[in-house]
MARRO-389335 format. One record per residue (C-alpha): residue number from 1; residue in three letters; chain; x, y, z. Coordinates in Angstrom, 1 decimal. Example, Ala and Ser with C-alpha at 12.3 -4.5 7.8 and 13.67 -1.06 7.14 Angstrom:
2
(node 1 "ALA" "A" (12.3 -4.5 7.8))
(node 2 "SER" "A" (13.7 -1.1 7.1))
//
This chain:
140
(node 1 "UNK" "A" (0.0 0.0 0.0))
(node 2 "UNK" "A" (1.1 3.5 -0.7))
(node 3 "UNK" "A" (2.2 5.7 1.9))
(node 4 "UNK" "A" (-0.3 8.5 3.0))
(node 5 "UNK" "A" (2.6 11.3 2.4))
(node 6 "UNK" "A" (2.5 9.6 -1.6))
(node 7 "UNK" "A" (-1.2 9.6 -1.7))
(node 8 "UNK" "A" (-1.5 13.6 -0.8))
(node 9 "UNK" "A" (1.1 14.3 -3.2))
(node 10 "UNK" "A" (-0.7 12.1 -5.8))
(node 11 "UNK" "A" (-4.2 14.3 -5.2))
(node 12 "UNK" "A" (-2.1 17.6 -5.2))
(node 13 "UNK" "A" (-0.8 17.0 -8.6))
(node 14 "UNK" "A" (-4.1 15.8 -10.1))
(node 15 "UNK" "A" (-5.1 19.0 -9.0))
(node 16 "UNK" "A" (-2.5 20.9 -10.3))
(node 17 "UNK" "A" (-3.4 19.3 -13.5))
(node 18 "UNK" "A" (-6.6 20.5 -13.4))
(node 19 "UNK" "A" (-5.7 23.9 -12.6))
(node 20 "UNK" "A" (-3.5 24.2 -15.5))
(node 21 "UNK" "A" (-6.4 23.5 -17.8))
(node 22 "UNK" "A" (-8.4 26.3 -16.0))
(node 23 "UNK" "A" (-5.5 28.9 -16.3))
(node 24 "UNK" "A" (-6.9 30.3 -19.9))
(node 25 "UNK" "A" (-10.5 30.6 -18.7))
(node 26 "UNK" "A" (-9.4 34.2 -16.4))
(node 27 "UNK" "A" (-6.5 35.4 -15.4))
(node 28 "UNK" "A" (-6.8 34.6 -11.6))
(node 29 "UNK" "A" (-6.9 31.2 -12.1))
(node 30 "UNK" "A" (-2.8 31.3 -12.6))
(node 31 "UNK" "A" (-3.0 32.9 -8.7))
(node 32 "UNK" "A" (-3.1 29.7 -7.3))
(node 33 "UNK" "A" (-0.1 27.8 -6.2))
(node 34 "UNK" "A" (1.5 25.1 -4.2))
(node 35 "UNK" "A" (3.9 25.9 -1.0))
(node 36 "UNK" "A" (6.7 23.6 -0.8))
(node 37 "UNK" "A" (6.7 23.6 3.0))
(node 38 "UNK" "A" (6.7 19.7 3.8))
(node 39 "UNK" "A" (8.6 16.7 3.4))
(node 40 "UNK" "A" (12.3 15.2 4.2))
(node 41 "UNK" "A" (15.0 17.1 3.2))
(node 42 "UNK" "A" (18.5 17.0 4.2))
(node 43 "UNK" "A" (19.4 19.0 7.3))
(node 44 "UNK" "A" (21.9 21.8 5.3))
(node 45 "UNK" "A" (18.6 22.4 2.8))
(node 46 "UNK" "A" (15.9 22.1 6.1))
(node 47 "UNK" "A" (18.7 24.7 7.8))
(node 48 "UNK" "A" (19.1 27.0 4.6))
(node 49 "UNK" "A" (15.0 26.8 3.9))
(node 50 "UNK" "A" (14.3 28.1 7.7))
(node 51 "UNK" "A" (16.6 30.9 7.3))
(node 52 "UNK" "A" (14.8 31.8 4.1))
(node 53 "UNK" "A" (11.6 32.0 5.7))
(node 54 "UNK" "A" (9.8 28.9 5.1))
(node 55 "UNK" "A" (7.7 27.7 8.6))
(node 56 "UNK" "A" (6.3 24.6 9.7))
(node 57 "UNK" "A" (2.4 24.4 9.6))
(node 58 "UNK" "A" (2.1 27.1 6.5))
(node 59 "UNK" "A" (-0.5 25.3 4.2))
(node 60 "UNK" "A" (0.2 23.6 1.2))
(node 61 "UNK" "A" (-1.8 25.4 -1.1))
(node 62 "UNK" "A" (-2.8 29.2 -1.7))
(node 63 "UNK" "A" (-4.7 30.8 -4.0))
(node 64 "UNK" "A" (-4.2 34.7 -4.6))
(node 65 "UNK" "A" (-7.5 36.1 -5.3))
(node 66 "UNK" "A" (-10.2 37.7 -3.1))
(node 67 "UNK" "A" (-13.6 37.4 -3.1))
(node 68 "UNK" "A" (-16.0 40.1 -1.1))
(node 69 "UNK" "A" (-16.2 37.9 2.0))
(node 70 "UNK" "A" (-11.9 36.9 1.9))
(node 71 "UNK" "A" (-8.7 38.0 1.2))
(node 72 "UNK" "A" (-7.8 34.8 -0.6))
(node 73 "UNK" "A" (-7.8 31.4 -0.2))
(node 74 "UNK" "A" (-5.4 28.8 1.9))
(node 75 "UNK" "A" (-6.1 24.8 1.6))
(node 76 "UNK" "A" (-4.1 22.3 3.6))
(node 77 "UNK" "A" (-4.3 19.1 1.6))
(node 78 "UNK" "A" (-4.4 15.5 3.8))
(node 79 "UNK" "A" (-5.5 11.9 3.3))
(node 80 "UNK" "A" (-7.6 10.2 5.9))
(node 81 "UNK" "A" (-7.1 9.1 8.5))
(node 82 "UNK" "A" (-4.2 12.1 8.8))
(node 83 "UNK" "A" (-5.5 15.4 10.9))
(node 84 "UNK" "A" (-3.5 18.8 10.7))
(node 85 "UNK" "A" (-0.9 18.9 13.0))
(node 86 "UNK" "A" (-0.8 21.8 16.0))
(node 87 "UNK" "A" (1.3 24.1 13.7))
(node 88 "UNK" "A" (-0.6 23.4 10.4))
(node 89 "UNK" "A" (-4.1 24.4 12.9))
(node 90 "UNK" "A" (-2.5 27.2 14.4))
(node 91 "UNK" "A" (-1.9 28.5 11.1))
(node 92 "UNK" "A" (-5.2 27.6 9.9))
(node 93 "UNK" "A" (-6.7 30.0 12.6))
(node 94 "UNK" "A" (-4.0 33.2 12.3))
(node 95 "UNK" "A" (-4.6 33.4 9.0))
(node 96 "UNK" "A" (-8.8 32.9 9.3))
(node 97 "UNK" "A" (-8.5 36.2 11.8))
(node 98 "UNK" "A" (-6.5 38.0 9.2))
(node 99 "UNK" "A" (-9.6 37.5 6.4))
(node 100 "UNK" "A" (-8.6 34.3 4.7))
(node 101 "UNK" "A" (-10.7 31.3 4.3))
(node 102 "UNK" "A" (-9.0 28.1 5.1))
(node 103 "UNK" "A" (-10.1 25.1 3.9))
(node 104 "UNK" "A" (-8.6 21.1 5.2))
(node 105 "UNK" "A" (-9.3 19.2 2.1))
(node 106 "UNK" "A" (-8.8 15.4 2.0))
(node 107 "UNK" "A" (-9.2 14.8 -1.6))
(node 108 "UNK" "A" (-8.8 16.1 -5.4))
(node 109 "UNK" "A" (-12.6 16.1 -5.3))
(node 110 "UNK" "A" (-12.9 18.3 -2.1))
(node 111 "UNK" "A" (-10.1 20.7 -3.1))
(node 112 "UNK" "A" (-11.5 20.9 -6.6))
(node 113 "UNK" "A" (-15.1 21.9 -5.1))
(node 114 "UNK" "A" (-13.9 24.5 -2.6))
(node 115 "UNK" "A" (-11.7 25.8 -5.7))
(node 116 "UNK" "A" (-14.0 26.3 -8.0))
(node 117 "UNK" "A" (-16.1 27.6 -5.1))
(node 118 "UNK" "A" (-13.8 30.2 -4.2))
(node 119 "UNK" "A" (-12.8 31.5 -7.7))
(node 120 "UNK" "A" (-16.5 31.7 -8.6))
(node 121 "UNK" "A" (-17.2 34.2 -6.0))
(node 122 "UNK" "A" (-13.4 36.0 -6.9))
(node 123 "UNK" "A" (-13.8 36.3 -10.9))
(node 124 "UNK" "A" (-16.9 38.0 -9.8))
(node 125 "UNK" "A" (-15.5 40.6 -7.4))
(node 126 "UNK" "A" (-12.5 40.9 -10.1))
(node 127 "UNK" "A" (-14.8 41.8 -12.7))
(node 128 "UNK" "A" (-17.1 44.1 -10.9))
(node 129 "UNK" "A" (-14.6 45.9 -9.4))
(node 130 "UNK" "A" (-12.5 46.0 -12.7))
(node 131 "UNK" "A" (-15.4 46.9 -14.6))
(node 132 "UNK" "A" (-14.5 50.3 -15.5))
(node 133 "UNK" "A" (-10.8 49.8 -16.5))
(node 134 "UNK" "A" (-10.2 50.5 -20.2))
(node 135 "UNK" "A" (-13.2 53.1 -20.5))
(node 136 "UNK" "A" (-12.6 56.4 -21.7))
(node 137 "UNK" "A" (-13.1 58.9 -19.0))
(node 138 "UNK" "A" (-12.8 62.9 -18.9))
(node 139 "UNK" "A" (-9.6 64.1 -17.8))
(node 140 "UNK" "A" (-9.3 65.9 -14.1))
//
């Protein structure tokens, strides 16, 4: 049997799939995008990562456009029986109380739904508050 750590990455890059297929319908679609925070890595990369910035618990998944409700979206992506950790849930609220919606998805399907959700509700905001660009208006 596959390991659960293989079997989220397996349902991340089916998503990822799909998202590249979406990327021509609107130009927020190419806002979305996977944070390599997890996984093994040597100890002189895990060091040299850290010092960059990267921190344990960030989600794995964000996607940079706002709807009226939220400033964007965050998913952490897991496989049954697997729960967020303490960091990945701390995270999950900070960044709730700043205006983001955060989302624990367990499958393609699930992240899929709250995707297409989300981006929905954000084309819409984008447009409306877009609208006017490109219209001729009187000079001040």
């Amino acid at each position: 049997m596959a390991k659960r750590q293989d079997l989220e990455h397996h349902e991340q890059v089916i998503l990822f799939k799909w998202l590249e297929q979406c990327a021509s319908t609107h130009m927020l679609w190419n806002n979305i995008f996977a944070i390599p925070n997890g996984g093994h890595r040597h100890v002189a990369v895990a060091t040299k990562l850290k010092a960059e910035g990267v921190r344990r618990g960030v989600p794995d998944i964000f996607c940079a456009a706002p709807t009226e409700r939220h400033a964007g979206l965050f998913i952490e992506m897991k496989i049954k029986p697997n729960r967020p950790s303490k960091n990945q849930k701390e995270w999950l609220a900070r960044l709730e109380d700043a205006g983001y919606r955060t989302e624990v998805c367990y499958s393609f399907e699930e992240a899929h739904s709250v995707i297409t959700s989300h981006m929905r509700q954000a084309i819409e905001h984008y447009d409306k508050t877009h609208e006017d660009n490109g219209k001729d208006t009187e000079p001040v």
